[in-house]
C-alpha positions in Angstrom: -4.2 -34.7 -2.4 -2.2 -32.5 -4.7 0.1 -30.0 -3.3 -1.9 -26.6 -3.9 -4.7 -28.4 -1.7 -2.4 -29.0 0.7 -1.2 -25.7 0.7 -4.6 -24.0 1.2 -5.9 -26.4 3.6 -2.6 -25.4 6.0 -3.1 -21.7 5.5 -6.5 -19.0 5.9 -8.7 -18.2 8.7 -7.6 -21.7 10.4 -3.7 -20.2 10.3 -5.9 -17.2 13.3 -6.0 -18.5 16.7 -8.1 -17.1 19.5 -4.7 -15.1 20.9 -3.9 -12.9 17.7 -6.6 -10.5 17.8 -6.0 -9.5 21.7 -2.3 -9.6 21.4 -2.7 -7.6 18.1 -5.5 -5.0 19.7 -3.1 -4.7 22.7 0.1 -3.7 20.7 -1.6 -1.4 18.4 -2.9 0.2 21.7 0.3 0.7 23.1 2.2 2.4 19.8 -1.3 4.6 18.9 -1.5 5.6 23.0 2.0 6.1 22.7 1.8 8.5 19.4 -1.4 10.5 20.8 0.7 11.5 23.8 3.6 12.5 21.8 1.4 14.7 19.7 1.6 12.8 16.5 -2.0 11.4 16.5 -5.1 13.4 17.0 -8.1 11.0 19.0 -9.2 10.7 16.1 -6.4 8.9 14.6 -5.2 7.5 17.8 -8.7 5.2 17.3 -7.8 4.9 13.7 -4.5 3.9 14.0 -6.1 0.8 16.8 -8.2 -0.3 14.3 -6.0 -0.6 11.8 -3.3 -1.7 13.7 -5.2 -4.8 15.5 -5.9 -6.0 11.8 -2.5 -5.7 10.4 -0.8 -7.2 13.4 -3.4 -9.8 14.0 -4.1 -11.3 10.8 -0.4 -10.5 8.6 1.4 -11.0 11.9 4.8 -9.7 12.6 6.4 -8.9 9.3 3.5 -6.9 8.3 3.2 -4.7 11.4 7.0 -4.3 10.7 6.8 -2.5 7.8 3.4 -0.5 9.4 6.1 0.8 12.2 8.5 1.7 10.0 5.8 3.8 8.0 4.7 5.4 11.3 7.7 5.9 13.1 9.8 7.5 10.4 6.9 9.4 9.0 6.5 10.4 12.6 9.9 11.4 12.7 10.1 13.6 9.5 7.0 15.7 10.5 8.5 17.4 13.2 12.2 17.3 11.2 12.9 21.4 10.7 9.4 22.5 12.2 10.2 25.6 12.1 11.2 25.8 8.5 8.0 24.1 7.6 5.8 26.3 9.7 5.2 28.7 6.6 4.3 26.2 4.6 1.6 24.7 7.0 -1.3 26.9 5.5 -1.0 25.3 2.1 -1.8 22.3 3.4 -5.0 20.8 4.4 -3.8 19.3 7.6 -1.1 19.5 10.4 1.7 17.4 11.6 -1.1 15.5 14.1 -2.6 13.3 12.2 -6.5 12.4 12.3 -8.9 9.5 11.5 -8.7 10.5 7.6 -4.9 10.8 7.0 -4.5 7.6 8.8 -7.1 5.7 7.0 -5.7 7.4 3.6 -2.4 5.4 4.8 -3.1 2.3 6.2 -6.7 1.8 5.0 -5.9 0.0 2.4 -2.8 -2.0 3.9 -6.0 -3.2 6.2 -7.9 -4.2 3.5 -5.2 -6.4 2.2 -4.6 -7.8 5.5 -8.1 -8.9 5.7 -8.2 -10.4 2.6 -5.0 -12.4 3.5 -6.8 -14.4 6.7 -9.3 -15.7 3.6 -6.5 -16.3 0.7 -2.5 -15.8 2.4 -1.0 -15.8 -1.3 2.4 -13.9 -1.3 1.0 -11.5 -3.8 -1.3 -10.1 -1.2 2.1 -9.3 1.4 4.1 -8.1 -2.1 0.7 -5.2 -2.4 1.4 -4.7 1.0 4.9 -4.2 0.8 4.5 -1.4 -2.1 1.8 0.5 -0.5 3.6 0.8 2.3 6.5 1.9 0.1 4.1 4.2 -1.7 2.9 6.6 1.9 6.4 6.0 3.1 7.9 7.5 -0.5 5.3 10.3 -0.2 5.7 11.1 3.2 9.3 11.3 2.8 9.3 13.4 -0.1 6.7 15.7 1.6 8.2 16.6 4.9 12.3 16.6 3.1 11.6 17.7 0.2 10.2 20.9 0.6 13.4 21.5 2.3 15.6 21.2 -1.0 17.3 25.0 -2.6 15.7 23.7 -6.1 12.2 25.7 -7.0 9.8 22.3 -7.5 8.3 22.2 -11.0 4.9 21.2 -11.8 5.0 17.3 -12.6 2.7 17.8 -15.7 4.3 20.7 -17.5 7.3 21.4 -15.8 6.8 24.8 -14.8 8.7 26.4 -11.7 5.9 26.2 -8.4 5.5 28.1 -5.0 7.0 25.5 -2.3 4.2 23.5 -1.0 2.3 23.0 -4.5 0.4 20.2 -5.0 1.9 18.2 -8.2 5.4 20.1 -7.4 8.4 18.2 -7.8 11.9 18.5 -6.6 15.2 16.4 -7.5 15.5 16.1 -3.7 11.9 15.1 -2.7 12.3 12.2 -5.6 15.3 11.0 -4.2 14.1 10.7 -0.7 10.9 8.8 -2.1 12.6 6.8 -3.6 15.1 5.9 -0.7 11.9 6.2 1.9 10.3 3.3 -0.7 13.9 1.7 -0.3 13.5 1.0 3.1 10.6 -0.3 2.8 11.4 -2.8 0.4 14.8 -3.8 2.5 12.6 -4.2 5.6 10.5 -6.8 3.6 12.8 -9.4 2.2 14.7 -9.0 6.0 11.4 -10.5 7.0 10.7 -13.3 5.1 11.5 -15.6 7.5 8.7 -14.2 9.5 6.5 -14.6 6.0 5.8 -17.9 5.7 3.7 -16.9 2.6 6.4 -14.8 0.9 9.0 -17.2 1.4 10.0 -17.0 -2.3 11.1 -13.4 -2.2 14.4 -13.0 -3.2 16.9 -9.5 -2.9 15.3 -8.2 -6.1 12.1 -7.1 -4.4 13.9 -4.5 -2.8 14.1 -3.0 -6.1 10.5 -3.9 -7.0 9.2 -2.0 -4.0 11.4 1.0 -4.0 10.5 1.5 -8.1 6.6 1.0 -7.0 6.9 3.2 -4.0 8.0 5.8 -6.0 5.8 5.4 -8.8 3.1 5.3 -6.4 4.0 9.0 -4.7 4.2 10.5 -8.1 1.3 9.1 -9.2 0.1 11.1 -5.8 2.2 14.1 -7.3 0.1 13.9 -11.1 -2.9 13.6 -8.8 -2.2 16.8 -6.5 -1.5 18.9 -10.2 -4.5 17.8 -12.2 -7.8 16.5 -10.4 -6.9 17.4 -6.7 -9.1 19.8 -5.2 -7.1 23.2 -4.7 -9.0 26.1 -2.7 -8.4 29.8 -3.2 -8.3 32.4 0.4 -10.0 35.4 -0.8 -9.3 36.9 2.6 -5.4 36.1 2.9 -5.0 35.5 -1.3 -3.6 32.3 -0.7 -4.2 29.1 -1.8 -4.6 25.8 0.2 -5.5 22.2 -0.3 -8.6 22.9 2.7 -11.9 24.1 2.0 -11.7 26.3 5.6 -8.1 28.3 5.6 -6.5 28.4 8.7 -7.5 31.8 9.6 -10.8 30.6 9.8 -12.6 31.5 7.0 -13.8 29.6 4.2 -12.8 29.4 0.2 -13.7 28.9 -3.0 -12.6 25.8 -5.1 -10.6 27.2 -8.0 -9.1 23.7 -9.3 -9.9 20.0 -9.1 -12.5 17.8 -7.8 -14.4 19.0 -4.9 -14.7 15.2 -3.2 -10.7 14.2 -4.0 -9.0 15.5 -1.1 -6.0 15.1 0.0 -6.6 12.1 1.8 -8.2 10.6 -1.2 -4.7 10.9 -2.9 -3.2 9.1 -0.5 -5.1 6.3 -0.5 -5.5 6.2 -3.8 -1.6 6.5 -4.7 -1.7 3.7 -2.5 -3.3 1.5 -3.9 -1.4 2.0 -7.2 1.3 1.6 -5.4 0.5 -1.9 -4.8 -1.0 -2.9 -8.3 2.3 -1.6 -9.5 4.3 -3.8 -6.8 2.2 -6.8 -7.2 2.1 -6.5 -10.9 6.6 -6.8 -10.7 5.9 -9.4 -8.6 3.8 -11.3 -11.5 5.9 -10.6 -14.3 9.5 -11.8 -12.9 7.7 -14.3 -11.4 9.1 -14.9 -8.1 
């Protein structure tokens, strides 16, 4: 029997043992309980973040509901960071700081779908995507809830010009740097766990650097989303504009840019999965 038989023959759905789903259900209860009573998680999301969590922490085990945490918690975190600066903001954008079903699918939807497809192939490439689309929401959370803080007007990623705060597709030198650093951790937080990967095991320090240049990539790939094919509403009522197709003052508005179906949670999860291609595509070409 050659090696790579070996190798799959050790590994997949016979690696799942009648324990990891309940242990993984339960822990994703706690931490998704736990958030909906803070305030971060909406029922909604609450449920979503159960389903998603049971799967990452059953089937990718503990590294990979590592790096969900760390998403989670800091993400968490940052929302309520200056509240009240942020509160005029809110209106631009199409949800609040509790997040539902859809904003949590947008993030970790896809980290699922990886897992899954991990408990029927465990190849390293598959925790690498994991790693940078975790790096991706994490980048673009970071830069979201920081760097609208920044003194520096953000400018339009596609043309450069100078952007309310709270654009989609606007860009700050602080909001990149904190993507790129929220992208770091990410990528830090995965090679510290490769002795909990027994898949990844070949990982060296330079992924770091993999994930935190993929993470970023990934949130302004988000960024050239928001500015070009995003759908952007107008307020006829209040004359503002906002990424929702109902305003917050209740009424509803007329699409003046952008795809009616790509909202914003459609960004997300698509920047994250570019985020991963990008990640897993490092991964290939220096050939860890």
């Amino acid at each position: 029997m050659v090696r790579g038989e070996q190798y799959h023959r050790r590994t997949g759905l016979s690696d799942l043992t009648p324990f990891n789903f309940p242990i993984g259900a339960t822990l994703a209860l706690l931490i998704a309980g736990l958030a909906y009573w803070r305030g971060a998680l909406s029922f909604s999301g609450a449920v979503g973040a159960t389903i998603i969590g049971t799967v990452i922490f059953a089937v990718g085990g503990l590294a990979w509901a590592i790096l969900l945490i760390a998403f989670f918690v800091t993400s968490s975190a940052l929302s309520r960071y200056q509240a009240r600066a942020k509160a005029p903001l809110a209106e631009k954008f199409q949800k609040g700081h509790r997040r539902d079903l859809g904003q949590v699918l947008a993030n970790g939807g896809w980290g699922a779908l990886l897992a899954l497809a991990y408990a029927f192939a465990p190849q390293p490439i598959l925790f690498v995507a994991f790693a940078g689309a975790m790096a991706t929401v994490n980048a673009d959370t970071w830069a979201t809830e920081l760097g609208v803080l920044g003194k520096t007007a953000p400018r339009l990623i596609t043309n450069g010009r100078v952007v309310a705060v709270g654009t989609s597709g606007g860009v700050t030198p602080l909001g990149t740097l904190v993507a790129f650093c929220g992208a770091l951790l990410i990528g830090a937080l995965a090679v510290l766990l490769i002795p909990f990967t027994q898949h990844a095991s070949r990982l060296t320090p330079l992924f770091i650097l993999i994930a935190a240049i993929s993470g970023l990539l990934g949130s302004l790939f988000d960024s050239l989303l928001g500015a070009t094919v995003q759908a952007i509403y107008f307020c006829d009522f209040d004359q503002k504009e906002t990424e929702s197709a109902i305003h917050r003052c209740g009424r509803a508005t007329r699409l003046i840019h952008g795809w009616r179906w790509l909202d914003n949670d459609w960004v997300n999860f698509l920047a994250s999965v570019a985020g991963s291609g990008i990640a897993a595509m490092g991964y290939w070409a220096i050939g860890f």
